[in-house]
N, C-alpha and C positions, 0 to 999 in steps of 0.2 A: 617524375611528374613535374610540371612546370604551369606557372599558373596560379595554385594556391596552395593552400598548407594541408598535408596529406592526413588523412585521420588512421592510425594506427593503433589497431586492438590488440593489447598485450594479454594473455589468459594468466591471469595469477599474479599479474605483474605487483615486483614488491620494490618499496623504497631501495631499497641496494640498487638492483637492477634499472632504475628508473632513474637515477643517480647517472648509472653509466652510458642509461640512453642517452639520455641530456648533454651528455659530453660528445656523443658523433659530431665527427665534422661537419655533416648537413642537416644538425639538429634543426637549426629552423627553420626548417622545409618540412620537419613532421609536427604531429599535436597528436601525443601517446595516451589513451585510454584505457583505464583498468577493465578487463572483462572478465570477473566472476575475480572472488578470490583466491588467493593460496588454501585459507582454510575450506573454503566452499570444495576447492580441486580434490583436495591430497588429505581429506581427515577421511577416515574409518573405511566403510567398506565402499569401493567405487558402483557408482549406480551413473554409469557412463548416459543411458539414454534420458535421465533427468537432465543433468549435466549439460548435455548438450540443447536439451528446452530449454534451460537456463539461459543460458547465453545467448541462444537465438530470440529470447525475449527481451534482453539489454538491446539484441543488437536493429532491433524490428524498432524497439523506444527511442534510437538513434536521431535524430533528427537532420542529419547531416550525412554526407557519403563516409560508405567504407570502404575505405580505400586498400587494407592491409590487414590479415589476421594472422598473430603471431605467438610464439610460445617459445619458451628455452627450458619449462622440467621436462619430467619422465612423464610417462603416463600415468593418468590418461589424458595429460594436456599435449604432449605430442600423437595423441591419434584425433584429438578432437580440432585440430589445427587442420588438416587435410577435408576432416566433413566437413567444417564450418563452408572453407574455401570454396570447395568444388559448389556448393551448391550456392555460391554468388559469383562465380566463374574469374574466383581470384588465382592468382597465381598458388601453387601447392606440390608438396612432392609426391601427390598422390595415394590415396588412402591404400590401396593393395600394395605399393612399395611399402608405407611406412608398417603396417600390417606385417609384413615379410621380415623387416630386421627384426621386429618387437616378439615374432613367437619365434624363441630361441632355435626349434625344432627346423620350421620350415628355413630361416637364417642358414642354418649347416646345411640345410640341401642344397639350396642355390650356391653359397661358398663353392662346396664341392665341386662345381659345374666348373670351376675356372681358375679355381687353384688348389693345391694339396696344401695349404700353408695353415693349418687346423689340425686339431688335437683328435683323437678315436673319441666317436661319439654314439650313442644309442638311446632312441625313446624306452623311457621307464614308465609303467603302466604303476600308478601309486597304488594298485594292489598288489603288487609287486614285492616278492618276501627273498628276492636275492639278485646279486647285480646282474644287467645282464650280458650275455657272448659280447665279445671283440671288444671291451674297455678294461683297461685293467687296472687295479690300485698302484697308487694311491688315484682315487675321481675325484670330481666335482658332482654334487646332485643340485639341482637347481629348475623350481619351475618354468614350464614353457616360457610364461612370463611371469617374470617380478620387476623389483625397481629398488634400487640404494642398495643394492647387494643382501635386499631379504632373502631370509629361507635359502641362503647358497650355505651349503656344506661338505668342505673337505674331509673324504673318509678314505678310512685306509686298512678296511675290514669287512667281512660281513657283518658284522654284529653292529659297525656304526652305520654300515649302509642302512639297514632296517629300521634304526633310530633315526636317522635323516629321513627317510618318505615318510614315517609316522609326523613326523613334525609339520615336512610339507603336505602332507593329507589334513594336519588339524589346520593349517593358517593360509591355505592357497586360496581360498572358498573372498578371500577382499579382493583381490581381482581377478580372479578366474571367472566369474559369470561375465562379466564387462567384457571381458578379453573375447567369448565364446559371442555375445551380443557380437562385437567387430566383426568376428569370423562370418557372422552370418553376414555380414552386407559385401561379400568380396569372394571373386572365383578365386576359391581352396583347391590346392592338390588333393587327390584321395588321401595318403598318407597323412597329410596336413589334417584335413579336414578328421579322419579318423582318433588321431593326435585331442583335436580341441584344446582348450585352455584349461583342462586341469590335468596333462599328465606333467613328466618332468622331463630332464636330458642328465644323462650319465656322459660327462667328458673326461677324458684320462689328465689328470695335473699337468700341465707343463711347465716350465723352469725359465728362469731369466728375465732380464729386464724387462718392463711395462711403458710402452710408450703410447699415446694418443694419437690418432692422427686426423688434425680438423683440417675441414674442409666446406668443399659448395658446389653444388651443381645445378649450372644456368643452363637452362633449355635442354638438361636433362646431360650435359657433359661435364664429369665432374671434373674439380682441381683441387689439392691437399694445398694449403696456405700455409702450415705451422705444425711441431711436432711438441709435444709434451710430454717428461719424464716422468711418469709415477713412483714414488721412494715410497715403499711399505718399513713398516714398524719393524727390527729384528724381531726373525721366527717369530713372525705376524703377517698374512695377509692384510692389515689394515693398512690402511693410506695416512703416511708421518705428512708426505707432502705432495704437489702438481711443482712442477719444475720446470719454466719457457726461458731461452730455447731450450732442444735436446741434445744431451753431451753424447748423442748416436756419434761414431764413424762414422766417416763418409763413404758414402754406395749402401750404408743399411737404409738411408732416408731413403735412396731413390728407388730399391726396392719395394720398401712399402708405401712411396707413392705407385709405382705398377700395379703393387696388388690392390690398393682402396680402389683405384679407377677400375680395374678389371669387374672387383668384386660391384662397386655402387652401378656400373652400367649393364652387370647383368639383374640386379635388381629392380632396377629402374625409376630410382627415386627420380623429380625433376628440379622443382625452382625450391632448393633449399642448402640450409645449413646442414651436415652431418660429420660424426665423430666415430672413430674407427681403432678398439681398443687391441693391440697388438702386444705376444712376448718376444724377445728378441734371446733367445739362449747362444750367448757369445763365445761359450767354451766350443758347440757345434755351429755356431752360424745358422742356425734354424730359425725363424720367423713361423708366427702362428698368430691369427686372427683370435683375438680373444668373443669381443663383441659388436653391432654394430648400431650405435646409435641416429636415427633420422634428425639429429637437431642438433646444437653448439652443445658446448659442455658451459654453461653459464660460471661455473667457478673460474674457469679458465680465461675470464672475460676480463678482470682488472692485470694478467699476467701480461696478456696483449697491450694492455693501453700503456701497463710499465716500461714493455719493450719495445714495439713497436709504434707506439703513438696513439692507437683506438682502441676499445674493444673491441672485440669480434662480432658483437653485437649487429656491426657496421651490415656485414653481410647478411645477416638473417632479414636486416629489415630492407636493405637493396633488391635483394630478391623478391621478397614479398608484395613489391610495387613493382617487377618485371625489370629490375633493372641490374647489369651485371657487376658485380662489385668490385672495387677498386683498393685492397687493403695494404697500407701504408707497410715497408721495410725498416726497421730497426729505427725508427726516428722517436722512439721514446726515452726517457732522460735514462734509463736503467741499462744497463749490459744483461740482467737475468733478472728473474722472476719467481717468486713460488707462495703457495695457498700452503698453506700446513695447518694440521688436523691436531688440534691440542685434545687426548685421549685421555679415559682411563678403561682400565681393562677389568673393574672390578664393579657391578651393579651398586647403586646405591640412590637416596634419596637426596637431591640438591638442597642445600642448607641454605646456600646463599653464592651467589654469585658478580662477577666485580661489577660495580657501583657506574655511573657515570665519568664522576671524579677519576676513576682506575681507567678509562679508556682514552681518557684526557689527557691521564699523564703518559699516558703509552705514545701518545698520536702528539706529544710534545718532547717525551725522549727520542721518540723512535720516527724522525719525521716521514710522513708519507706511509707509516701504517694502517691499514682497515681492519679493525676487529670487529666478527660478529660473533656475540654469545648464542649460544647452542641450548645450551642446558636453562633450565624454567625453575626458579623455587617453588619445593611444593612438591614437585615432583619427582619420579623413580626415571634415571636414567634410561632402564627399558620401556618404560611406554611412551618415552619420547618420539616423534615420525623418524623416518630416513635412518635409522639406526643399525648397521651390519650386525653379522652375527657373531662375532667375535671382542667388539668392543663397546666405545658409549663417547660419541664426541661432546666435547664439552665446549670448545670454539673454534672458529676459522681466524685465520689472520694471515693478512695478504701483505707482503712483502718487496720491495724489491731493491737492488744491491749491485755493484761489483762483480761481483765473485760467486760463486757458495760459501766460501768462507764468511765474507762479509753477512749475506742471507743467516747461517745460522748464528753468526753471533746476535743477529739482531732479532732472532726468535726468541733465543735464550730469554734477552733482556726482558721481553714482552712479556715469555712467562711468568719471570720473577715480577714482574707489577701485576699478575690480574689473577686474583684473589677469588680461589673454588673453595667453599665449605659443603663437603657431603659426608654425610653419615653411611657405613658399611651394613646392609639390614641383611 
């Protein structure tokens, strides 16, 4: 745009993220607007069609053009990004694509159409009292849709399969009507459609490294920009760390750039950011599509501005005003990057958590660290949001370094300054 200063609607936008808006190189060409909040979004159970009255009431009280509607979580702010759009005929990646990655079910169907590079997979009907044909253990069970790794559970038995759809039968009911509301406004396959938003997907475990792979697709042709390493916890699915760049070989990255493009253009997302969560088993050389998200991975946002110079923010909002983005090469002060997930694996009630003072000293030892606390006093580490089913984060802290070597000694250090009091109930 040119002319004057572009009005851009952030859904949930929070101080962090608005921080690293501010830092785009053509910051002052936009003027970012909070639309609805994080709490408003992402507490309790999703009532998607409020939600979106909500926001169409901010945005009607507007006084000024909308230029730009925008979002970097889960859902339901990446499906509410697409309706908002279309119906002021902004730029979008279109509601039946973004619909398509988000119900895990119809995801593997179109995959399938265009590459074998995925795991055995089968709908599980959560009446369902035993696994079913063609997946074998150890699986993953996991509703059509969730979000932060809810209600995903690896089983390795009949007995735990049964206590996995119990669980997801008692907790799918927060976004499963939301999800089922979406379905109705978008041509469903029969299978899809018969599916809806409460059954689940049984996928066979696969093995090896975790890479990300972000991307963007202007006028509906995508391009991978950057790869990112996932490091899980030992014999822990949880996430220790995000890792930019990827210590992938070379020829695996350009593999799985063939298959994001292959896979996003049979989907048919258009003017947007997305993320494309892949495993790399390097003993076989095997690649497998893990998931596909329609939007950035916003953690992955200060790893870009370490290493490369922006966030990747950069593109989400280029797009959003029609236009095709242009994101910087290694011109950031860092050689690497990495988010790590300061855990514990054991429930408990937050006692207290580090002070001001304690993120002060961190962010004066440890120059150029972001810490964000996680954990609430007061509260029981599980009814905290966003929480997998395996652990209980207690902070982020964003790094960047040298090396890896240099990266984790300067976690180390972070930890020993920032001070968790919980009690084991």
């Amino acid at each position: 745009m040119t002319g004057r200063t572009a009005n851009v609607f952030v859904l949930g936008l929070d101080d962090r993220n608005l921080g690293l808006l501010r830092s785009l190189r053509h910051a002052p060409e936009y003027r970012f607007h909070r639309l609805l909040t994080r709490a408003e979004l992402m507490h309790g159970e999703v009532d998607l069609p409020r939600l979106v009255d909500a926001a169409e009431r901010e945005l009607a009280d507007f006084t000024g053009a909308v230029d730009a509607i925008v979002g970097y979580w889960d859902f339901p702010v990446s499906s509410m990004v697409p309706l908002l759009c279309e119906r002021r005929g902004l730029p979008s990646p279109g509601l039946r694509a973004v619909v398509t990655c988000e119900h895990k079910y119809w995801s593997r169907l179109e995959q399938q159409r265009v590459t074998d590079a995925h795991p055995a997979f089968a709908l599980v009907d959560l009446d369902a009292t035993g696994p079913p044909p063609g997946v074998g253990f150890p699986m993953w069970l996991k509703p059509v849709k969730s979000y932060s790794s809810a209600l995903a559970f690896r089983v390795g038995t009949p007995e735990e399969f049964d206590r996995a759809v119990a669980d997801i039968r008692e907790g799918v009911g927060a976004v499963a009507s939301a999800f089922d509301f979406l379905l109705s406004l978008v041509d469903v396959p029969p299978e899809v459609a018969e599916a809806g938003g409460r059954s689940c997907l049984a996928e066979e475990a696969v093995a090896g490294r975790q890479i990300t792979a972000e991307g963007y697709c202007h006028r509906g042709e995508p391009e991978v920009y950057g790869l990112v390493d996932s490091v899980c916890y030992p014999d822990s699915p949880s996430f220790l760390r995000y890792q930019y760049p990827s210590a992938l070989p070379a020829g695996v990255d350009e593999r799985i750039g063939d298959i994001a493009t292959r896979v996003i253009r049979r989907i048919g997302l258009r003017d947007c950011t997305f993320d494309i969560e892949f495993f790399w088993d390097d003993e076989h050389d095997v690649l497998n599509v893990l998931e596909i998200n329609p939007r950035l991975s916003q953690s992955h946002a200060p790893l870009f501005d370490f290493v490369d110079g922006t966030p990747h923010h950069e593109c989400m909002v280029r797009l959003a005003l029609g236009e095709r983005p242009d994101m910087p090469h290694r011109r950031g002060p860092h050689r690497v990057a990495a988010k790590w997930f300061l855990r514990t694996f054991t429930d408990a009630v937050v006692r207290g958590v580090p002070a001001e003072a304690d993120i002060a000293r961190v962010e004066r030892e440890v120059p150029g660290a972001i810490v964000d606390v996680v954990a609430e006093p007061g509260r029981r580490l599980s009814d905290l949001p966003g929480q997998d089913s395996y652990s209980y984060e207690l902070a982020a802290v964003y790094l960047g370094g040298r090396d890896e070597e240099d990266l984790t000694a300067k976690y180390r250090r972070c930890v020993e300054l920032l001070p968790f009091d919980l009690e084991a109930r």
